[in-house]
C-alpha positions in Angstrom: 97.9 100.7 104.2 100.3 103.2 105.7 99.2 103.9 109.6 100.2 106.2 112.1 101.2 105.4 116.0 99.3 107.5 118.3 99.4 107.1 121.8 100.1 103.2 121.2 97.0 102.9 119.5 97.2 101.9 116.2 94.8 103.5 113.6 93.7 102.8 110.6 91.9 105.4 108.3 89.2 104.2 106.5 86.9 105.7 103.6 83.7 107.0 104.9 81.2 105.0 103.8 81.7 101.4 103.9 80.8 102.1 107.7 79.4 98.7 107.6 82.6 98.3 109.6 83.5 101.7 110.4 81.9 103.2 113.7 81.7 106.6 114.7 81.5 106.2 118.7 84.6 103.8 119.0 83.7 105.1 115.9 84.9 102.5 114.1 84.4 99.2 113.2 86.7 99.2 110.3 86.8 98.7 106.6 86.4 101.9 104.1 83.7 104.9 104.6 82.0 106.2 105.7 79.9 106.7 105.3 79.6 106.6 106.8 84.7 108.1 110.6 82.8 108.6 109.9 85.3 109.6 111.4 87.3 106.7 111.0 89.6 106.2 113.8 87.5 103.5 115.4 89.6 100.6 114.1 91.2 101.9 117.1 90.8 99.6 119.4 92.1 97.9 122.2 93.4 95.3 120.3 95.5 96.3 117.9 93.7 97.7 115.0 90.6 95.5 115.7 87.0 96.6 114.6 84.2 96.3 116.5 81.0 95.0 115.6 77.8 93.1 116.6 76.2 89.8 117.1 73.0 88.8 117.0 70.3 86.2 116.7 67.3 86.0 113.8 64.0 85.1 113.1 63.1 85.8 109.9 59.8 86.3 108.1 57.7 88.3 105.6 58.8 91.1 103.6 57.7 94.7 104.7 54.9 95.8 102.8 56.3 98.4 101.4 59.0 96.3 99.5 57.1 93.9 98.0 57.9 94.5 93.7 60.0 96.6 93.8 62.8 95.0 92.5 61.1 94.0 89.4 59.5 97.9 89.5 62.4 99.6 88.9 64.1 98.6 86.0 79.9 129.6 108.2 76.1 129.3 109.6 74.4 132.4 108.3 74.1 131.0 104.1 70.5 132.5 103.4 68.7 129.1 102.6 64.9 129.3 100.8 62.5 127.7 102.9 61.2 125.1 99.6 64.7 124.2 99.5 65.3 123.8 103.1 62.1 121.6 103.0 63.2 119.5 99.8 67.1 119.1 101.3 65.6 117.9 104.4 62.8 115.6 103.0 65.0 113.9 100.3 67.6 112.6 102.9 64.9 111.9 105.4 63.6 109.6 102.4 66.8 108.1 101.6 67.8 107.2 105.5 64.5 105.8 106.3 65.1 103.5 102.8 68.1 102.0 104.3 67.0 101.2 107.9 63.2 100.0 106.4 63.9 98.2 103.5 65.1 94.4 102.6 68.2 94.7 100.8 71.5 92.0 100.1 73.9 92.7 97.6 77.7 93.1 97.3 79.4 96.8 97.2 82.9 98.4 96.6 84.7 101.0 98.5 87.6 102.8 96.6 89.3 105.1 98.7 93.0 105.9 98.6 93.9 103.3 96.0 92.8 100.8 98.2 89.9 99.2 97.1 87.6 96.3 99.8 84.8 94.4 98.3 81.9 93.7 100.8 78.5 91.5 100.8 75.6 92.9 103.0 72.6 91.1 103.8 69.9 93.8 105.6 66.3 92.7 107.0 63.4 94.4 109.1 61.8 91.2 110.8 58.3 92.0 112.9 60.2 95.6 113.8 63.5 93.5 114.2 66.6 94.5 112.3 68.8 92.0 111.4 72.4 93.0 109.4 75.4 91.1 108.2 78.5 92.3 106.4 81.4 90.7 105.4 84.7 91.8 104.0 85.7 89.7 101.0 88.9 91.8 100.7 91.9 91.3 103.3 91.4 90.5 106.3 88.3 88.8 106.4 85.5 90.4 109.1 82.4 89.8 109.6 79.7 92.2 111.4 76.2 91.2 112.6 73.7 93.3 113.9 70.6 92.7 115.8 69.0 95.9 117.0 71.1 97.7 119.2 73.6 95.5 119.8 76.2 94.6 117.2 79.4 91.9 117.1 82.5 91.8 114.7 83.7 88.9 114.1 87.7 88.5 113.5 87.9 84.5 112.8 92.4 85.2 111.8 92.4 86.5 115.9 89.8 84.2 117.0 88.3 87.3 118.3 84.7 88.9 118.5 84.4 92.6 119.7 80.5 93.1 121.6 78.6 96.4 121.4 75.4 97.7 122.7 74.5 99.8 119.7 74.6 99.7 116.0 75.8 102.5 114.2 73.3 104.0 111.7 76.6 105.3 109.8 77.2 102.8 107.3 76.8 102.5 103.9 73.9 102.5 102.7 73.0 104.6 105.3 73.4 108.9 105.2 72.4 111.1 108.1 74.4 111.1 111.3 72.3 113.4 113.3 68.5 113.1 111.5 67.3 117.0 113.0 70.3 118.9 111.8 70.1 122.0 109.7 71.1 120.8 106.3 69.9 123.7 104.1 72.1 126.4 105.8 75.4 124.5 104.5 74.2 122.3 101.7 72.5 122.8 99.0 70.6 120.2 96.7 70.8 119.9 92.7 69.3 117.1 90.7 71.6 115.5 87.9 68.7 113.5 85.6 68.8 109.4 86.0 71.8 107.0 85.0 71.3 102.9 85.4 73.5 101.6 88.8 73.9 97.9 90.0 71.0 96.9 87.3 68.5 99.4 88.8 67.2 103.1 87.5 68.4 105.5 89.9 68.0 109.7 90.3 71.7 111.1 90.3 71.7 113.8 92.9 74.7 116.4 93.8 74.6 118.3 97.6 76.8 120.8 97.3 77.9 122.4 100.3 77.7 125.8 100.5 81.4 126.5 102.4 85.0 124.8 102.3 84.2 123.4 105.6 82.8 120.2 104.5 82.9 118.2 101.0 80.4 117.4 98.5 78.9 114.9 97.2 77.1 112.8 94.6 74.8 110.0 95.3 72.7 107.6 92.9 69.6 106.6 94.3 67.1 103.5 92.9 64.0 105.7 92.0 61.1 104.0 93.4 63.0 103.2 96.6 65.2 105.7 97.4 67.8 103.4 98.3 71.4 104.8 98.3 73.0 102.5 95.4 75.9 104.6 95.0 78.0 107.6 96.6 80.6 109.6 95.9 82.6 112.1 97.8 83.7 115.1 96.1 86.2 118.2 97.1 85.9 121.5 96.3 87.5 121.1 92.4 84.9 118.4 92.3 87.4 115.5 92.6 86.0 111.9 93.3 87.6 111.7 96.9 86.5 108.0 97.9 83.6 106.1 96.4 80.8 103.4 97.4 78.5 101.5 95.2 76.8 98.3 94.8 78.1 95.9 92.4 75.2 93.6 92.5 71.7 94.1 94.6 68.5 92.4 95.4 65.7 94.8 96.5 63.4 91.7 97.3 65.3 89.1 99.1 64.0 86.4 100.8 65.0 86.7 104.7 67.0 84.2 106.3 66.5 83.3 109.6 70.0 81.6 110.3 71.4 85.3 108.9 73.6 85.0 112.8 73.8 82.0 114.0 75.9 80.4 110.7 77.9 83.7 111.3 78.5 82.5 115.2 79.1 79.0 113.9 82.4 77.8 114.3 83.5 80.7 117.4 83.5 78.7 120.4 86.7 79.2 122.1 86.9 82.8 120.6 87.8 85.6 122.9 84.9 88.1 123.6 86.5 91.4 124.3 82.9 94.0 125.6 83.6 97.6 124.3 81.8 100.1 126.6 81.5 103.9 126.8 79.7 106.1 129.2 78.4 109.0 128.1 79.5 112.5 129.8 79.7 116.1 129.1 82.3 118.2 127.8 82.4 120.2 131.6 82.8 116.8 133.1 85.6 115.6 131.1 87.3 119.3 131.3 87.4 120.1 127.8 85.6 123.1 125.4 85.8 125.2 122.3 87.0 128.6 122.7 84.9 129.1 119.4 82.2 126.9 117.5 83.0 125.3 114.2 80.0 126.7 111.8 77.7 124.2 111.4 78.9 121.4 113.5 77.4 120.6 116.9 78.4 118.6 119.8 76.3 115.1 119.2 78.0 113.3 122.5 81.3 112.9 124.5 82.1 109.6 125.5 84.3 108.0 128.2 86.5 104.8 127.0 89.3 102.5 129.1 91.8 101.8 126.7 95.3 99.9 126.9 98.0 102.9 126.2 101.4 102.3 126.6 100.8 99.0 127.8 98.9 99.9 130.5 94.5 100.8 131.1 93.9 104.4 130.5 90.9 106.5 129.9 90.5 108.1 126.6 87.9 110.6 126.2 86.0 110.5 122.2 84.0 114.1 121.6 81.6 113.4 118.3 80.3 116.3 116.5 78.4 116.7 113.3 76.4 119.1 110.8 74.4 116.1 110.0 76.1 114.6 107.1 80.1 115.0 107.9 81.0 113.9 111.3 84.3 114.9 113.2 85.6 113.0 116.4 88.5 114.5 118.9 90.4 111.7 120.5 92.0 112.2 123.8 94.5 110.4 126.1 97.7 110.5 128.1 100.6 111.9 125.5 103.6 109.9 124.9 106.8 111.7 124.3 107.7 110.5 121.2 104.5 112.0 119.9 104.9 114.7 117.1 102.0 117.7 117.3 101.0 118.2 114.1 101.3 115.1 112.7 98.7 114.6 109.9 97.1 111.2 107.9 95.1 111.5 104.4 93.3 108.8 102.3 90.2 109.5 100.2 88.5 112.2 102.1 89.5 111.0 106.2 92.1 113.4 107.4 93.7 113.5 110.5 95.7 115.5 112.8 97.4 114.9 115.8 97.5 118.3 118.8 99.0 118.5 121.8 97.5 120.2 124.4 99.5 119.9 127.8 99.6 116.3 129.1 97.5 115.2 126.3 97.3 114.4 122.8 94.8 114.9 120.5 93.5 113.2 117.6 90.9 115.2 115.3 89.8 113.1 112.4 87.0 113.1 110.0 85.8 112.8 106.7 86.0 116.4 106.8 88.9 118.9 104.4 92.0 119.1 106.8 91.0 123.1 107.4 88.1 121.9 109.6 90.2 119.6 111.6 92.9 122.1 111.8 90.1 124.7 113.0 89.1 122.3 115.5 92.5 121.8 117.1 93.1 125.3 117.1 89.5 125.9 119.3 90.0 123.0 121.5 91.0 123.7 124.8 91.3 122.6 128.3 88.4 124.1 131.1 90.8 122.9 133.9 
């Protein structure tokens, strides 16, 4: 996979929504989303191209009500938007977010995306209000990610490393909304497609369209009685497949495991444990603003990072914004000399695009058409 030097960082797109290891607020943890770059410049880490992750511990019991059977059951900001539609938009993803965070789920999925294609398994459970998650990479090199709650831990067994968070991203496949309140209906628009049979299950084929070039489309297969996404695809405006995500085998009644962590923290003593920490800010604090909004995104957090650049600690400032599906994050640290403004990455539908904007460079990448990141550069600008 081709990657591009920025600052000294070295980033590594990835497909938006295998965000099982992609993360929006360093966002990433890495491997081929998503869903969910989101953004997908996390892999930037500290060290080298590193994802980060979380760890975890489990106890694992019952099935939630809710999914007993069903396995064997299912065999520019001013678009006029009707308020039924508004209400249906709204509802349906509401429906299919709360079916990924709720429910009991293990499978395996794929993520194409730039004619790269990673193979994953995902075990997901919700113990006595407890979630516990575990994704692996089966493609490459091998990472694995486990979640308890809030606080998540990649493991990285070829570095003997395991990167610590204090918070799980709700980004990754198959996860969908990045900011649960946003205004959908005013830039997407939602058409049904009938029913086609995914990963062994019946699932509704849905398209939201979006209503401006400012974002991409997409198509998403979800298992009827559920609402579980079991497949997505991201389309541009010719209605191209950009990058794709679907499960390849899934159980909708699995039997939790309480050991789901601890075999995954077997075999790590002596590992190093690198802690990656943001503080939150605000855009007047860390001296940066729009000199225009982007229609339809909104400012979801700006975030405060120490980073090694150029071989030595620096502080690298991440501004996240969203319009509730597609997410956009601006990077920004000391420049380098040998940096080139204007510099631009594709694969599947991340772009990104490197700005200079006096002593610093930029990085504005999303899953996003390069227009919006090329808008965003151009209203960026320093406050003093």
């Amino acid at each position: 996979m081709k990657r591009i030097s920025v600052w000294p960082l070295r980033i590594k797109p990835m497909a938006r929504f295998s965000r099982g290891f992609s993360r929006t607020r360093m966002q990433c943890a890495a491997a081929c989303c998503a869903l969910w770059l989101i953004p997908a410049i996390a892999s930037a880490t500290a060290r080298q191209d590193l994802a980060a992750g979380a760890g975890t511990q489990a106890a694992a019991l019952p099935l939630n009500p809710a999914q007993k059977g069903d396995a064997a059951a299912s065999a520019s900001g001013s678009h006029p938007k009707p308020q039924h539609q508004e209400a249906s938009l709204q509802s349906w993803l509401q429906r299919v977010s709360q079916a990924a965070k709720d429910r009991n789920y293990s499978g395996v999925f794929v993520v194409q995306s730039g004619g790269r294609i990673v193979t994953s398994t995902i075990d997901h459970y919700v113990v006595h209000g407890n979630t516990l998650e575990r994704v692996e990479t089966l493609d490459g090199q091998r990472r694995i990610l486990v979640c308890h709650n809030a606080e998540t831990r990649t493991i990285l067994p070829d570095a003997r490393l395991i990167v610590v968070e204090d918070h799980h991203t709700d980004y990754s496949f198959p996860r969908m909304l990045k900011t649960p309140h946003a205004d959908y209906a005013t830039h997407y628009k939602l058409k049904q497609e009938g029913h086609e049979r995914c990963a062994g299950y019946v699932c509704d084929v849905t398209r939201i369209i979006p209503r401006d070039d400012l974002r991409y489309g997409y198509r998403l297969w979800t298992e009827r009685r559920s609402g579980l996404l079991v497949k997505a695809q991201t389309l541009n405006d010719q209605g191209k497949v950009l990058d794709q995500v679907a499960f390849t085998q899934l159980d909708l009644n699995p039997k939790p495991r309480p050991d789901l962590v601890s075999k995954a923290l077997q075999g790590t003593s002596g590992y190093q444990i690198e802690h990656m920490r943001a503080s939150l800010s605000t855009p007047q604090a860390q001296g940066w603003g729009l000199s225009q909004p982007i229609p339809g995104f909104e400012s979801v957090g700006i975030y405060k990072r120490r980073l090694m650049l150029h071989g030595k600690p620096a502080e690298v400032t991440q501004w996240l914004f969203s319009d509730g599906l597609a997410s956009v994050s601006l990077f920004a640290g000391p420049s380098a000399d040998s940096q080139q403004a204007g510099a631009s990455l594709h694969m599947g539908d991340t772009n990104a695009l490197l700005a200079r904007k006096g002593a610093w460079s930029v990085i504005v990448i999303g899953a996003v058409p390069a227009k919006t990141l090329q808008l965003f550069a151009d209203s960026l600008k320093q406050l003093h």
